[in-house]
N, C-alpha and C positions, 0 to 999 in steps of 0.2 A: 217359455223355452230357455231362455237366458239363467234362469234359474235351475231348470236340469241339466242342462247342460254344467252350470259350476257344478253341482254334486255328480255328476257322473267325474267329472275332471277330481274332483278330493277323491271318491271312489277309488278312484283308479293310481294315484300318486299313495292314500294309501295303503291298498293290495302290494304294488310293488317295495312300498318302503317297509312296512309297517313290521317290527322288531320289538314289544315291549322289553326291555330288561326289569330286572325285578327290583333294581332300584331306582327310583323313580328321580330321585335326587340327584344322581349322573346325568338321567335325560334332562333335568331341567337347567341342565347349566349347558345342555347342547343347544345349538341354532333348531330356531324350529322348520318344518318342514316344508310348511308352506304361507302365505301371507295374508291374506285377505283381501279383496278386489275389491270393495269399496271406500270413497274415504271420505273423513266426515272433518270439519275444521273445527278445532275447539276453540272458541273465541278469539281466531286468526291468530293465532299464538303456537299452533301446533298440530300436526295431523294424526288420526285417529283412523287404522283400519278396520275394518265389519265387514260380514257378509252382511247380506237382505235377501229375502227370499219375493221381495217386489222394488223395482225400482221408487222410492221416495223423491225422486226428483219431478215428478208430476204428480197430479192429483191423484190418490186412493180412497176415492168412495165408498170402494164395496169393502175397505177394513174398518172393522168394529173393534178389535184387540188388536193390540202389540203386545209381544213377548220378550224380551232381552234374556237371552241365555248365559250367564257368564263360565268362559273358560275355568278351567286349573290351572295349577300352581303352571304343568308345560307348557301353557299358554299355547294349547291344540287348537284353537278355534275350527280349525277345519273340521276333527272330527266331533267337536261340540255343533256344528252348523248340521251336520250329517246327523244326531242325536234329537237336535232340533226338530230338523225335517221328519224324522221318525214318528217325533209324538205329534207334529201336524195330522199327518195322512193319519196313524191312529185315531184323530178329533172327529173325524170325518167329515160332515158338513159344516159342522163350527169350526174344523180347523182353516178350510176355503176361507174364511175371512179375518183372518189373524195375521200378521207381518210376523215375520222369526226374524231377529236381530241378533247378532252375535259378535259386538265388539274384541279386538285381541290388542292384550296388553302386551308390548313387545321390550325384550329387553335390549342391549348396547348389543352384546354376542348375533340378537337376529337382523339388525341395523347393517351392521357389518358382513352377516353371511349373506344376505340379499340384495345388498347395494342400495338400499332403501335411499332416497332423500333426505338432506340435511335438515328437512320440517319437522317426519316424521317423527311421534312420543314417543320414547324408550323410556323406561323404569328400572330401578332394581332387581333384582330376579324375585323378590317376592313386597318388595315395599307397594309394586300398586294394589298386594289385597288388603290394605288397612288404610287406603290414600296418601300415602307418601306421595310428595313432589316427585314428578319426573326429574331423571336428569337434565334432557335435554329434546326439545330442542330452549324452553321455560320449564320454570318450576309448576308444570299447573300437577294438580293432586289425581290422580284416578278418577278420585266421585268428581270430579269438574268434569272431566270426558264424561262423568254419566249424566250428569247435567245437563250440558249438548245435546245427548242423544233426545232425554226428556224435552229439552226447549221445541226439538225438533218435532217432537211428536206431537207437543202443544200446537201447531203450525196447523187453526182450521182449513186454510188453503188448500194444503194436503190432505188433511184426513180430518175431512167434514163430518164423519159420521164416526170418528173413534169415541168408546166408550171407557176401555178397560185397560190401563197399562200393568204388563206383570213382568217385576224384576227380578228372576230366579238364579241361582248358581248350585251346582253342587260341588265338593270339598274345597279347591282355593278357592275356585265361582262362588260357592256357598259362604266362605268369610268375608268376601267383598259382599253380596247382599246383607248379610246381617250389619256390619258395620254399615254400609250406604243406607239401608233402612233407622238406624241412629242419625247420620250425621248427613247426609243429602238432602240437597236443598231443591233439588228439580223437582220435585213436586208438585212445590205452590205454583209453578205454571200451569200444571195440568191441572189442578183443584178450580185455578181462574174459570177454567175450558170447562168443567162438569165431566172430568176426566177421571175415575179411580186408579186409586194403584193399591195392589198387591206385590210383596215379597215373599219370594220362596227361599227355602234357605234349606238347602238337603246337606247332610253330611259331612258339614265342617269339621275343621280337626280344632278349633274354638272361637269362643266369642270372646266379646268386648262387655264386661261387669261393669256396673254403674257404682257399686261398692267394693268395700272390704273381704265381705264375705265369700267363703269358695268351698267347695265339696270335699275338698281335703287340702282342712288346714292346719295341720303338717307339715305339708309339701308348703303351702304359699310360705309359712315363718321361714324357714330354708334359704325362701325365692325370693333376693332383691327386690326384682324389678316382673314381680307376679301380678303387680295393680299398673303397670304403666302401661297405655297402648300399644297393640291392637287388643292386650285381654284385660285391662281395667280404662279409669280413667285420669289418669298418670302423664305426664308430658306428649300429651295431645300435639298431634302435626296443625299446622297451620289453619289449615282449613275449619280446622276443629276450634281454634282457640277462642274466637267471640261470643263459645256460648258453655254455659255452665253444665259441670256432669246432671244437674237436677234439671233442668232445660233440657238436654239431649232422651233424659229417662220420659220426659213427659211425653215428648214428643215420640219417642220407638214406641211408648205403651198406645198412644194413637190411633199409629199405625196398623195396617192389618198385616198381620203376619203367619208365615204358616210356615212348620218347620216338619219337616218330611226329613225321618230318622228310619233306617234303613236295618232291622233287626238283627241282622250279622255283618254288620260294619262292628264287630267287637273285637277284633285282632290288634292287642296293645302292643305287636311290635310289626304291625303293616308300613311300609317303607316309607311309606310319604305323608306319616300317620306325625303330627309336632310333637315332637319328644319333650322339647325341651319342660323345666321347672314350672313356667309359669303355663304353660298348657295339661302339664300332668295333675298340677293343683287341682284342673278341672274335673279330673276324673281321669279313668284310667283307658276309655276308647272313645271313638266318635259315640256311637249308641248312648253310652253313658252317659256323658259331656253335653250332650244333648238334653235329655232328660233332665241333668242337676241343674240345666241354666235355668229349663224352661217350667221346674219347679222354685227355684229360686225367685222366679220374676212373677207367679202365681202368688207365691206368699206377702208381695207388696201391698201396700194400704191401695183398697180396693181393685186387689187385682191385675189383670190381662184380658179381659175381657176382647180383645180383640186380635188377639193371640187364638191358634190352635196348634196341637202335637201332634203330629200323625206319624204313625210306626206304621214301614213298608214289611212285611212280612216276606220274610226268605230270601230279601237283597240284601247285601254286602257292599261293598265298595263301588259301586258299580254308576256312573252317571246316566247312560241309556234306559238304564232297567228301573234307576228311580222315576226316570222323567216319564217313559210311557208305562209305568204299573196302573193302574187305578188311583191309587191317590194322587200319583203325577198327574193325572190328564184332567182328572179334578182339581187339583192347585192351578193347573196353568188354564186352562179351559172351561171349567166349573163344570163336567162330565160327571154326574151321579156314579157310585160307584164305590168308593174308599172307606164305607163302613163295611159294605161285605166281602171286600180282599181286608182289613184286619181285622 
């Protein structure tokens, strides 16, 4: 009930607010709209708000999956929580046993329009999609709050019977998976547990190269600072520094990955689409940039093997419509289905 009740309350806050402007970049330098009601402590050093679609403060038996949904660059969580809950009830009986988690990176401007606590994380308006240090209230980095979340899930206490954690985001959410799938270390708790994890990674506007090379290199000789993080392996933040770009490559190639590319996300001048040099380098839209990575990282000595591509046919920009298409509900739920929607 607790849980309907929050989505009827985002519902309804945003029917009444709800205004996109067409540039997206204006919203994201506005206060967001609403906050997220639960809080998670990141190594007593910081607080971290999230919905949950089940209270985690007691035992959950009957979940066999978690799902971490990561926001965009407007840091919506609200209506990512709501997108969430969408492709639940689509899962059907498999979605009954899934946790939806939808942490929100908040910056200094939503601290301030909320009146938040001197604990709460705040970030740069877009440093936590590549783990930058918070500002304040510590410097802990983004993928540390995802850390937490992971420690947390590892917790048999709670969730005696989970099997599956799946770390997804689509466009800024989708850059912080891809990078967390590199450089995250919550993991190895759940591997201790006999825990999988999957990352989704839909619709970024770029990734993070392990090399030199890029799909138009052209644009990278032009571009500075085209190999330095978030889109190479170039003056790594902190969290990144004690392990080697060739350490980082073995480890994402490990991983399972699956990247849900969206066949009219092709609009090279969509507003909240990274303009700049070293994301043009990658290619000229999400769709494409997508592709050239996920061929690039194909061509490696022996492979990706545990990598897949999957093109969402007839979606665009869209986070709701990737997450419950058939491949979405296959990526997050393992739902047959996403060879014959592409």
């Amino acid at each position: 009930m607790r849980a309907l009740a929050r989505l009827a309350a985002i519902a309804m806050a945003l029917i009444c607010g709800h205004a996109f402007a067409a540039d997206e970049d204006a919203l994201n330098r506005k206060p967001v709209r609403a906050i997220a009601d639960t809080r998670l402590s990141v190594g007593g050093q910081g607080i971290l708000p999230l919905y949950l679609s089940s209270d985690w403060s007691m035992p959950l038996p009957a979940i066999s999956r978690a799902i971490i949904v990561l926001h965009g660059r407007l840091r919506n969580a609200d209506e990512y929580y709501i997108s969430a809950h969408t492709a639940q009830l689509a899962a059907g009986d498999v979605g009954k046993s899934a946790l939806m988690i939808v942490p929100q990176f908040l910056a200094e401007i939503d601290i301030e329009a909320h009146k938040l606590p001197a604990d709460t994380l705040r970030w740069s308006l877009s440093g936590w999609e590549g783990g930058d240090a918070a500002l304040a209230p510590n410097p802990l980095s983004s993928f540390e709050a995802l850390d937490a979340i992971l420690a947390k899930l590892s917790d048999r206490r709670i969730f005696p019977n989970l099997k599956q954690v799946v770390v997804a985001g689509h466009s800024g959410g989708g850059q912080v998976a891809q990078r967390y799938a590199i450089a995250g270390r919550g993991e190895a708790a759940l591997s201790r547990q006999h825990i999988d994890v999957r990352y989704v990674i839909a619709n970024p506007s770029s990734y993070a190269y392990f090399g030199a090379e890029r799909p138009k290199p052209s644009i990278a000789a032009s571009c500075p600072g085209y190999n330095n993080w978030k889109y190479g392996m170039g003056d790594r933040p902190s969290y990144l520094a004690d392990a080697t770009p060739a350490a980082l490559e073995q480890r994402y190639v490990e991983r399972e990955v699956i990247y849900l590319l969206g066949t009219l996300d092709t609009n090279p001048e969509h507003s909240a689409l990274d303009k700049s040099c070293m994301a043009q380098a990658q290619g000229a839209n999400r769709y494409a940039r997508g592709h050239a990575y996920a061929d690039i990282m194909a061509k490696r000595d022996n492979g990706t093997p545990n990598h897949r591509v999957w093109d969402v046919a007839g979606v665009g920009h869209d986070g709701e419509k990737m997450l419950t298409s058939k491949c979405g509900l296959e990526a997050l739920f393992d739902l047959p289905g996403c060879a014959a929607e592409r």
